[in-house]
N, C-alpha and C positions, 0 to 999 in steps of 0.2 A: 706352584707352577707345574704346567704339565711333564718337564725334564724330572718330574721327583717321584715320577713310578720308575724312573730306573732300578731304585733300591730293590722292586720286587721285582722287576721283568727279569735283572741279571742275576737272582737266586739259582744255583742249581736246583732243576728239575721242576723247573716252572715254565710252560711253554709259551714261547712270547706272541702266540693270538690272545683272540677272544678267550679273557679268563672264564668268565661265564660258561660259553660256550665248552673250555676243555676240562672245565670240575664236572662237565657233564657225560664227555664221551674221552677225552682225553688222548693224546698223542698215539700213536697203536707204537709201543715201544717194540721192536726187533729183538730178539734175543744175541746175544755178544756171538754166539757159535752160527748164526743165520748170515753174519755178515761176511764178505767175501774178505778171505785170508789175503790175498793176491792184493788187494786192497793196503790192509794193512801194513803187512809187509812191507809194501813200498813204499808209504809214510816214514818207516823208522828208513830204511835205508838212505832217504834223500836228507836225513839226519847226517849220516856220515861223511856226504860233499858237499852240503848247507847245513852244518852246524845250527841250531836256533840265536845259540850267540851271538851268530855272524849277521842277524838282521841289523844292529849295531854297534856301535854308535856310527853319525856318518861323519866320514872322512872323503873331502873333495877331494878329485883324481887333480895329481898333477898337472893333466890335459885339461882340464874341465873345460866346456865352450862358456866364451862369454855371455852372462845372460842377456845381455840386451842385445847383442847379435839373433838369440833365438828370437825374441820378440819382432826384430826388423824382419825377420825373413820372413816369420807370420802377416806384417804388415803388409809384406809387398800382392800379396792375392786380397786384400779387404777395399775398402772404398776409402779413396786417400782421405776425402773432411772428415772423414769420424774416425780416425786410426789418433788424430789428437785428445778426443775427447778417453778412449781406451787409457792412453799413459795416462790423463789426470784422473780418471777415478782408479787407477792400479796405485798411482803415488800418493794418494790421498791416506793410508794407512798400510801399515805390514801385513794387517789380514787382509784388504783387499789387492795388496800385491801377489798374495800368496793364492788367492782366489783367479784371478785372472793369467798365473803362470802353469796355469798344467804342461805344459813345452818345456820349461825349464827343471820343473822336476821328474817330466817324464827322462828326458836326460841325464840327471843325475842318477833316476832309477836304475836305469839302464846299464850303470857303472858296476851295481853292487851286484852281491852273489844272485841267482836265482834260483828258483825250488825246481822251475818247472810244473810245478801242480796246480795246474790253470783250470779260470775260472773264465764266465764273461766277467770283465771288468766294468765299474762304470768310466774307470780312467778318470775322475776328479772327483772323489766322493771326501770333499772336505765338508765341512761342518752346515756350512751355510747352503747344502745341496742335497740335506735331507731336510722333509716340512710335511706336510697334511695337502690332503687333495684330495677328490671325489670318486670312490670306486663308482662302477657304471650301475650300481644296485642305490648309489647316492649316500652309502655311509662314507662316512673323513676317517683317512687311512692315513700312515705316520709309515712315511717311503724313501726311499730316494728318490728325486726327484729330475735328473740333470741328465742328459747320455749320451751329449756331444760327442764324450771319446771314447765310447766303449768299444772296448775288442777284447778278443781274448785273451788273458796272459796273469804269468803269476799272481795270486791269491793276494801274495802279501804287496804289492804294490798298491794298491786300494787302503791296504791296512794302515800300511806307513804313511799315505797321503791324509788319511781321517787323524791320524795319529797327531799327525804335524800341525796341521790346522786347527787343534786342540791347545797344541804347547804355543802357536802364535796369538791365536786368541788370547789364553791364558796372560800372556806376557800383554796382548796390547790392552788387556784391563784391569793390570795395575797389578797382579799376582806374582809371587813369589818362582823362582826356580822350582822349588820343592811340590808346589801346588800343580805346577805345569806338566811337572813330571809321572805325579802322580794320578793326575787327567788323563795324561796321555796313555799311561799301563792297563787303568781304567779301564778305558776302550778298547785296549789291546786284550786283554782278560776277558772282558765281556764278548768280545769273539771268540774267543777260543773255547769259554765255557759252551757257548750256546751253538759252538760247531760242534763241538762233541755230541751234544745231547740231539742236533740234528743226525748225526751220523747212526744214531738209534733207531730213527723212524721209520716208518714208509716211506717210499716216494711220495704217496698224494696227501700224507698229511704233510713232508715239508711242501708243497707245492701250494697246499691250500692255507698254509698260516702267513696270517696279517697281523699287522695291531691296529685295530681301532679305535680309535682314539675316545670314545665315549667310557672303553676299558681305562685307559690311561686318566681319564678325569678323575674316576672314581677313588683311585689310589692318590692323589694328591693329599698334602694335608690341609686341613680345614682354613687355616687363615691365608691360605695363596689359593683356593681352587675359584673365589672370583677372577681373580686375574687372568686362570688357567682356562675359566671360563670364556674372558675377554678375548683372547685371542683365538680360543675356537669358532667362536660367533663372527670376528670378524673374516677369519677363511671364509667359514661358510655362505659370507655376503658376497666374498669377490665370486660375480658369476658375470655372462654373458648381458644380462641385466644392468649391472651394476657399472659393467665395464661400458655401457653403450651410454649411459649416463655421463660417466666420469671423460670419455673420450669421443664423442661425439656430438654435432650440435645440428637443428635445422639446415637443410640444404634450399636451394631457390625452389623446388617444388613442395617441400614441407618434410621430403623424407630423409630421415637423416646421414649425416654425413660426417665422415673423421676428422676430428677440427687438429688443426695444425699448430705445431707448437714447437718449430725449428730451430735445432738442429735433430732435435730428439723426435719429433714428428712430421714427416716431409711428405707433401703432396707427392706424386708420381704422374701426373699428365692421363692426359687419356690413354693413349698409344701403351703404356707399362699398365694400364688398368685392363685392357684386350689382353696382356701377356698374363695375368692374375688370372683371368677368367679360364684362359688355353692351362695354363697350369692346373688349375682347378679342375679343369675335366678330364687331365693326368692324375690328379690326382686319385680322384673317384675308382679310378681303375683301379690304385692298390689296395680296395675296402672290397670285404665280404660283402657279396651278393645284397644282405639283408641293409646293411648299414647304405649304400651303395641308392637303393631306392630312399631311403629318408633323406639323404643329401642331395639327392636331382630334387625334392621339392625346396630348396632355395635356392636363390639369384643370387649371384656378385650383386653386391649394390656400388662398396666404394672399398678402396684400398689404400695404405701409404705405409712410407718405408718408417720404419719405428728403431730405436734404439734399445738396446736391451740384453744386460746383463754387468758383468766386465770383463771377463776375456773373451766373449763373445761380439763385444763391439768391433764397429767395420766392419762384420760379417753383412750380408744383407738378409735385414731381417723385415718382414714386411706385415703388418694386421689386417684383413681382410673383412669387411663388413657385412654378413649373407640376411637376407630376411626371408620369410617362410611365403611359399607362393598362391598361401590360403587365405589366412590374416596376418600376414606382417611380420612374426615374431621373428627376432634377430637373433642373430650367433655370431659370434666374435671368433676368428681365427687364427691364428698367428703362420706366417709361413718363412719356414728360417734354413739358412742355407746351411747345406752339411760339407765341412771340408772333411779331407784326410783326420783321423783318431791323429794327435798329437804323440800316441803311441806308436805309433806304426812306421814310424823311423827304425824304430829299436824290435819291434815284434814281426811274426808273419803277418804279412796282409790280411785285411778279412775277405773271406770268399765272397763279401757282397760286393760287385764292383760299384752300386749306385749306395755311393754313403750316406744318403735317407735312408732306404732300407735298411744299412747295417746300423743305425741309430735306433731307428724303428724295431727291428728284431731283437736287438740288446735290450731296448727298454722291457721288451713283452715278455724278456727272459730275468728282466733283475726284480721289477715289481711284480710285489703282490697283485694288481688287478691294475690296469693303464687306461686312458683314456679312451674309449670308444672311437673317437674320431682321428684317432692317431695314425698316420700314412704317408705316403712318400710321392715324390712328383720330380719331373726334371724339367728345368727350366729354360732361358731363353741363354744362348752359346755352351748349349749342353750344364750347363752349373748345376746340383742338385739340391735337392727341398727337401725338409720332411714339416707338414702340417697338423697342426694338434689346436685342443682349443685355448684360448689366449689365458682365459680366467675359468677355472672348474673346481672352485673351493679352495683354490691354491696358498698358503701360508706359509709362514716359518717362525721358529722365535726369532728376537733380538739377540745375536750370541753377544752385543757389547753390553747389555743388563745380567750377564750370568756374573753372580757372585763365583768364586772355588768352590762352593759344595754343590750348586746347580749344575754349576761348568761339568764338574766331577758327572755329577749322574746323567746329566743328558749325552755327554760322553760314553755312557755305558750303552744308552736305548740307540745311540747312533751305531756300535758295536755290534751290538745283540742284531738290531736291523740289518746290516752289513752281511752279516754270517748267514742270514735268512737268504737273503740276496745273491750271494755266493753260493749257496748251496743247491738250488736251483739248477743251476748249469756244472758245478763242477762235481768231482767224486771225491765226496764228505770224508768219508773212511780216510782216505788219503790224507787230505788233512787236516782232520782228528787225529792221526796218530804219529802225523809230523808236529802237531803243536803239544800233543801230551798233557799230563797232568798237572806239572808245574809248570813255575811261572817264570819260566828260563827267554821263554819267547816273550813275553809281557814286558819283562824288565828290558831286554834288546829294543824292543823299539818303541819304549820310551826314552828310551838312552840317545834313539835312531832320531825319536821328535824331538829334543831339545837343541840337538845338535843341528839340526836342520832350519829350527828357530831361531838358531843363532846364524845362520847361512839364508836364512829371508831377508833379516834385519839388515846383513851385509850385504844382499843382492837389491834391495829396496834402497837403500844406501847410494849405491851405485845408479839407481833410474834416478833420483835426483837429481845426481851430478849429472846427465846426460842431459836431463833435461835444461837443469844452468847452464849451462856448456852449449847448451843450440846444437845437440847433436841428435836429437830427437824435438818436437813439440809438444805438448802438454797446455790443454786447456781445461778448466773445471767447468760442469754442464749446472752444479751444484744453486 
């Protein structure tokens, strides 16, 4: 499977782009004396008030807020008929409780010590939030993918978040404590090797390294790379195409139209179809120049409000249907509402006041290469948008088919990715020399995941009972 290049991606001194590509020109490595002292320095010192030990294990604050208090409060800004649909697929399992609660553990984050050595965050970068997708050149890239809540703020909040989602996965498919554990350091290790080794570079080689995934096939072993195959082929189908196919059917003039399939597919009327289109030409505005002219040659044809994700449900999130104004060709859009980062209770605000934008500029700061059509809109009683395309090669694995030693390695490339990600926006050196050479911070917050794993189980625990109880609804769309 393709999680089994991890084994070589998380080698020291193996850069995790195009391997081809860097046996050829290779990382331009920095000399140790070229990098700023000031830098470093201050990596070990924030050792001395954040301990690395202190990243765990976690222990809930006596205070802690109720978790299902945070989720009602998130409810009250969503659309009341789909806030039911949200608790049945969050209770439906521990990892997608644990999926759908970045609120709750932004909260708990917010309890423990911080470094201060901020990065952009993606704010939910658990497991099922990195996948493959279409650089704008059309090779399949191996990214994060998700950036509802990005802002900026401590490095290791991200870490602990991947960490965690690691040791709940683990647990929800049938794996041992020990296994979990060691998942979880995994990933924790493979960041911190591959931050180091970024704290080496140039700036534009971290800037320009990807993993492509045509790399990662290659390193599979022989009896899984059909499979690893399988799942590349099938990203590479979900396109604009594929999508108009699958969601779409003949309209009364022949041309087609978003077939409906409610509560998860909801017509919008005319009247919200004028408001898509006025959005839409908001939108256009926040595209460079070039991009800007290719999108005035397609039409609104149809729209409707679409469900999608799970902590994302009740938000409103809408698919927009364009066809080309020469021969018809379609493009699929997605246009999804940006609340407040789930962080920004606990952090400074972001300087962007329209939260499309600060979605939008996160992403173009955590991925390697983003979507072309990716931009921002404000909508009808000021609410804000950010627009991207619906399906552009978009994948992921199955985390509930990972065995422990798949779990283990794809836990590493989610790591290694992570670090790539991070390093972009924050200053490397930093923390490179707050994480160090041992594995003093690896072992912390796998100590940090299991303990947190056991605090899902008991916060998922508790949605049930809420749910029995009629103190919440819960419906499955299933």
């Amino acid at each position: 499977m393709v999680a089994e290049k991890a084994e070589k991606l998380t080698r020291p001194g193996k850069p995790g782009s195009s391997q081809k590509a860097k046996k050829q020109t290779g990382p331009t490595s920095v000399p140790q004396v070229a990098r700023l002292a000031s830098e470093e320095s201050r990596g070990r010192e924030v050792r001395k008030t954040v301990p690395r030990s202190a990243q765990g294990p976690w222990t809930p604050p006596k205070n802690r807020t109720d978790p299902i208090s945070i989720l009602e409060a998130q409810a009250a800004t969503r659309v009341p008929e789909l806030v039911p649909i949200r608790y049945g697929r969050m209770a439906a399992t521990e990892f997608a409780f644990l999926r759908g609660a970045p609120a709750i553990m932004a909260s708990d984050l917010a309890s423990t010590p911080n470094t201060g050595l901020n990065v952009q965050l993606c704010g939910d970068a658990h497991l099922s939030n990195f996948g493959f997708y279409a650089s704008p050149e059309r090779a399949l890239l191996f990214d994060l993918n998700d950036f509802d809540e990005t802002l900026p703020g401590p490095f290791e909040w991200d870490v602990k978040r991947l960490a965690a989602s690691v040791a709940v996965a683990s647990r929800q498919n049938g794996q041992s404590e020990t296994d979990a554990a060691d998942a979880a350091q995994a990933a924790a290790r493979a960041y911190r090797e591959h931050m180091r080794e970024l704290a080496t570079w140039t700036e534009l080689d971290v800037w320009y390294e990807r993993v492509d995934t045509q790399d990662l096939l290659s390193e599979v072993r022989k009896r899984n790379r059909a499979e690893a195959q399988q799942v590349l082929t099938k990203a590479r189908s979900r396109t604009s195409l594929q999508a108009l196919e699958k969601l779409t059917e003949p309209g009364p003039d022949g041309e087609p139209r978003i077939k409906h399939d409610p509560p998860l597919i909801q017509s919008i009327g005319m009247r919200d179809l004028g408001i898509v289109q006025e959005t839409f030409e908001d939108f256009l505005q926040s595209m460079q120049e070039d991009l800007r002219v290719l999108l005035e040659r397609f039409r609104v044809v149809d729209a409707a409000l679409k469900v999608v994700g799970v902590g994302s449900v009740g938000t409103r999130c809408f698919v927009a249907l364009l066809a080309g104004t020469t021969v018809g060709d379609p493009l699929m859009l997605q246009i999804k509402e940006a609340e407040q980062s789930v962080l920004a209770a606990h952090l400074a605000p972001s300087k962007h006041r329209h939260q499309g934008q600060r979605v939008v500029v996160g992403q173009r700061l955590l991925q390697a290469a983003s979507d072309i059509f990716l931009g921002w809109a404000t909508g009808p009683a000021g609410r804000f948008f950010y627009w991207r395309q619906l399906r552009d090669m978009k994948g992921s694995l199955e985390i509930e088919r990972l065995d422990a030693r798949m779990l283990l390695r794809y836990a590493q490339v989610c790591g290694r990715t992570l670090a790539r990600a991070h390093a972009r926006s924050g200053m490397r050196a930093e923390i490179a020399e707050y994480l160090g050479r041992s594995d003093v911070f690896d072992r912390a917050v796998a100590s940090w995941a299991v303990g947190y794993g056991e605090q899902t189980h008991v916060d998922h625990a508790a949605l049930l009972a809420a749910i029995a109880q009629g103190r919440v609804e819960a419906v499955s769309d299933v």
